[in-house]
VEXGUVEX-420418 format. One line per 5 residues: their letters; for each residue z, x, y negated of N, C-alpha, C, O, CB. Coordinates in steps of 0.2 Angstrom, whole numbers, plus 5000, padded with zeros to 4 digits. Each point is the difference from the previous one (the first is absolute). Glycine has a CB too. Layout:
N
A> Z,X,Y,Z,X,Y,Z,X,Y,Z,X,Y,Z,X,Y  ...
This chain:
90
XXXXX> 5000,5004,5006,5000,4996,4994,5000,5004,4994,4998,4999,4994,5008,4992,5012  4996,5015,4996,5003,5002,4993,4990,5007,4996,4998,5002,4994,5023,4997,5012  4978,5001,5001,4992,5004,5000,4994,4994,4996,4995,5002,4999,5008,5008,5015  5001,4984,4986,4996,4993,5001,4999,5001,4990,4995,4999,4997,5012,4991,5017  4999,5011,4984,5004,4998,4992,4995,5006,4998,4995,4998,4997,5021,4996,5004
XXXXX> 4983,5014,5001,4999,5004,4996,4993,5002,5000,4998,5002,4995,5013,5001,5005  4986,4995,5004,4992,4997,5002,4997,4998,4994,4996,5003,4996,5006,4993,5016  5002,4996,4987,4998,4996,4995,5002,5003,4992,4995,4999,4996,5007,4991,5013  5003,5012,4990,5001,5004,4994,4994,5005,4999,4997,5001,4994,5015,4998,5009  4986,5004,5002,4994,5006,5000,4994,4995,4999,4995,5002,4996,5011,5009,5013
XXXXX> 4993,4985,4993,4992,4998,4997,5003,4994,4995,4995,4996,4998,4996,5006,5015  5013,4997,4985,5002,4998,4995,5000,5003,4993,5000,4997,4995,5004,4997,5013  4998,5013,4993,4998,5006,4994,4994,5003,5000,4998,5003,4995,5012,4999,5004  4987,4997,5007,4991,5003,5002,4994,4993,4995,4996,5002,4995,5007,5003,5023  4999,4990,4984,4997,4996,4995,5004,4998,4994,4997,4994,4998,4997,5003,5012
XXXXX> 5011,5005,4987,5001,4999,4994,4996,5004,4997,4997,4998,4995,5014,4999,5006  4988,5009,5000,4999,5006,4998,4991,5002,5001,4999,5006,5002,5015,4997,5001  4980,4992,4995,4994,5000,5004,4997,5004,4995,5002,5000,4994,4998,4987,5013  4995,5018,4994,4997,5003,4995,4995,4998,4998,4995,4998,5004,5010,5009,4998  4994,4994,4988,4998,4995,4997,4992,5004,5000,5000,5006,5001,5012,4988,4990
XXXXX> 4982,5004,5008,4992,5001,5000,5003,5007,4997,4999,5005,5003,4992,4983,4995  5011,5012,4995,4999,5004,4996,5005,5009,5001,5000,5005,4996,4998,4982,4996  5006,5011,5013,5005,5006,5005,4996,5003,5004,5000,5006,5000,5010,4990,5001  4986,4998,5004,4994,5005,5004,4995,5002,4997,4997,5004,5003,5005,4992,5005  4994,5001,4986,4995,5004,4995,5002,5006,4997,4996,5004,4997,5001,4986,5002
XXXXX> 5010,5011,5000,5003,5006,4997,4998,5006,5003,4998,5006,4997,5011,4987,4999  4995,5005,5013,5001,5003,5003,4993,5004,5003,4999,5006,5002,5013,4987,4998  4983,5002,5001,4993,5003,4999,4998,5004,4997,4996,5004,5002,5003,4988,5000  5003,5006,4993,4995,5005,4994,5005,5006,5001,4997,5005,5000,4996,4987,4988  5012,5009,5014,5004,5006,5000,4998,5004,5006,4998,5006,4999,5012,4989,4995
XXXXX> 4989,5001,5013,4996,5006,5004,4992,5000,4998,4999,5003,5005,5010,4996,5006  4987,5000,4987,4995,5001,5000,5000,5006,4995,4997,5005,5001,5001,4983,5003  5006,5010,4991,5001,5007,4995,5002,5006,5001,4998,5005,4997,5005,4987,4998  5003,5006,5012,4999,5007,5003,4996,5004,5005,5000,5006,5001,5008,4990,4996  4987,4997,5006,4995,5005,5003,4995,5002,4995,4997,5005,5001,5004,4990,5011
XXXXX> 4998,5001,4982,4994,5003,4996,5002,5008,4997,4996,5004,4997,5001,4983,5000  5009,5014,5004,5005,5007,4998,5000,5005,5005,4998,5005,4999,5010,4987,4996  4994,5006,5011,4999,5005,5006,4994,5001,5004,4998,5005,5003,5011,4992,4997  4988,4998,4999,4992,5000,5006,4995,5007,4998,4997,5004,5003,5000,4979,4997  5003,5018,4993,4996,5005,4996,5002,5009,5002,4997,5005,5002,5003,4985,4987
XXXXX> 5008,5009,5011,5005,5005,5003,4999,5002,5008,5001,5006,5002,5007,4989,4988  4991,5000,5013,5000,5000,5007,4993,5004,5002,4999,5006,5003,5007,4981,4998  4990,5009,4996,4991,5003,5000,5000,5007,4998,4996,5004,5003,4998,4984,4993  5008,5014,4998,4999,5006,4996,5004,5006,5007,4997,5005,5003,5004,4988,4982  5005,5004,5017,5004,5004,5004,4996,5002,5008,5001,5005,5003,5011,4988,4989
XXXXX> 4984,5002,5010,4997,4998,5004,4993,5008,5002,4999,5004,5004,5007,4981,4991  4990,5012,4997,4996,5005,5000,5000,5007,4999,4996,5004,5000,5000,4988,4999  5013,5008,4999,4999,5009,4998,5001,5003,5007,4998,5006,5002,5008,4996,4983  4998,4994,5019,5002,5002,5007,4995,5000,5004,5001,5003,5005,5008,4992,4994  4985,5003,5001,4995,4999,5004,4997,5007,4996,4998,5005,5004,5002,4980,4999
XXXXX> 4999,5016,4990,4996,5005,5000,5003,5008,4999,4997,5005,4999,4995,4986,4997  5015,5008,5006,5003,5006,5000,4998,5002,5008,4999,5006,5002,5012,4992,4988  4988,4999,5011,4999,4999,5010,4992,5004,5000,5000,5006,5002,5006,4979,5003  4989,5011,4993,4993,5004,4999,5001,5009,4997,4997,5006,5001,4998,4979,4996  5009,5014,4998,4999,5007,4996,5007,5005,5007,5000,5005,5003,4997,4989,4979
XXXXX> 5005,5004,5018,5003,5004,5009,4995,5002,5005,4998,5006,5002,5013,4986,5000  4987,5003,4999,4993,5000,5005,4995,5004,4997,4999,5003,5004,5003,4986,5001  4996,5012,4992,4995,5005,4995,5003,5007,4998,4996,5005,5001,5001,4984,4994  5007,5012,5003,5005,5004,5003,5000,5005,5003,4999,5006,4999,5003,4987,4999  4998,5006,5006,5002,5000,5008,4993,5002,5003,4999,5005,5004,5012,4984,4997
XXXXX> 4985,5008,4998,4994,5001,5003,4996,5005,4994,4995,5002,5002,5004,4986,5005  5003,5014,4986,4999,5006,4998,5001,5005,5002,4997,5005,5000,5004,4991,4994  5007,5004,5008,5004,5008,5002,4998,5001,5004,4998,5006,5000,5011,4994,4999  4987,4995,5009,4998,5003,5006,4994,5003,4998,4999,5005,5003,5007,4988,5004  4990,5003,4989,4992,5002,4999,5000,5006,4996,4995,5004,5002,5001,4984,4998
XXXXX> 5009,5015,4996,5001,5007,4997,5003,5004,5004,5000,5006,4999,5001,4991,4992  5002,5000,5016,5001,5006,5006,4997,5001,5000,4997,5004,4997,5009,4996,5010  4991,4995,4997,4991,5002,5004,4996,5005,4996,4997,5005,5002,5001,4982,5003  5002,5011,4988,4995,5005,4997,5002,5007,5003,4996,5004,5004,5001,4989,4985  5008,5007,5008,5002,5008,5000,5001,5003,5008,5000,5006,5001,5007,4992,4986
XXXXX> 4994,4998,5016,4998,5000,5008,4994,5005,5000,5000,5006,5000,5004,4982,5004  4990,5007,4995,4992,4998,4998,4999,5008,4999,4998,5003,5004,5001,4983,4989  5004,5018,4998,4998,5002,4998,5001,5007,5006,4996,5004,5002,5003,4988,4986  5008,5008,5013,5003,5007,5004,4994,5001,5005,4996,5004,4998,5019,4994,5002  4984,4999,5006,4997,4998,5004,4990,5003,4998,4996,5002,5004,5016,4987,4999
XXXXX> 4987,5010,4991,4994,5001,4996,5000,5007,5000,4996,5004,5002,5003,4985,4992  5006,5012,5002,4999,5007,4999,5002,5004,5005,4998,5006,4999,5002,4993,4991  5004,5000,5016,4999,5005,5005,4994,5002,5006,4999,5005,5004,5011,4992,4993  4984,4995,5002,4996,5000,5002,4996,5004,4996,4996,5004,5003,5006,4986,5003  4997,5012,4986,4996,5005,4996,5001,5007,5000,4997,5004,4998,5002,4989,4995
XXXXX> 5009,5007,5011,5001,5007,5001,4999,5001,5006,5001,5006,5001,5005,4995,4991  4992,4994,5014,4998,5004,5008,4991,5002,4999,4997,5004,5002,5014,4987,5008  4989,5004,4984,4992,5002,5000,4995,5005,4995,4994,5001,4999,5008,4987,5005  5004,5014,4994,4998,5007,4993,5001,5006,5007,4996,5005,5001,5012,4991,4984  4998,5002,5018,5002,5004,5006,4994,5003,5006,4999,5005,5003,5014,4987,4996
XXXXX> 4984,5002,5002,4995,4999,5005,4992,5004,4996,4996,5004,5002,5011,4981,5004  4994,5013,4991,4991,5000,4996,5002,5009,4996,4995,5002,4997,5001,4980,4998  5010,5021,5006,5001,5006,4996,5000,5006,5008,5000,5006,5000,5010,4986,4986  4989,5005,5018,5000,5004,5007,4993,5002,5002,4998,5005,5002,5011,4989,5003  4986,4999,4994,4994,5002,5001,4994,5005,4995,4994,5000,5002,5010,4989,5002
């Protein structure tokens, strides 16, 4: 009985308390305001993450491609020195 009494109390201050057009139009324009506020921040934040990613990856495939050169070049010039070597016998 007594879970019966405080039930009724609770939807008796749920519908005293109904909210008016102009509380959820308020409340509307206030999130909306906040995503018109964050969505820009989200996106901005979004793409510098994405292109800090690309410039790593670019990067990265610089350093190796300037091993390789200098790989490349070592490799070149011990082949001009077996063949100064070779062609200096004959």
């Amino acid at each position: 009985m007594d879970e019966r009494v405080i039930l009724e109390e609770v939807y008796d201050a749920i519908e005293g308390e109904k909210l008016s057009t102009a509380i959820i139009r308020n409340v509307i324009i206030g999130v909306l305001f906040v995503l018109m506020l964050s969505l820009p921040k989200i996106y901005i934040a979004t793409n510098i993450y994405y292109t800090s990613v690309k410039i790593n990856k670019l990067l990265n495939e610089y350093y190796s491609l300037k091993a390789e050169n200098s790989i490349l070049k070592s490799k070149i010039e011990k082949l001009k020195f077996k063949n100064r070597l070779s062609s200096s016998l004959f």
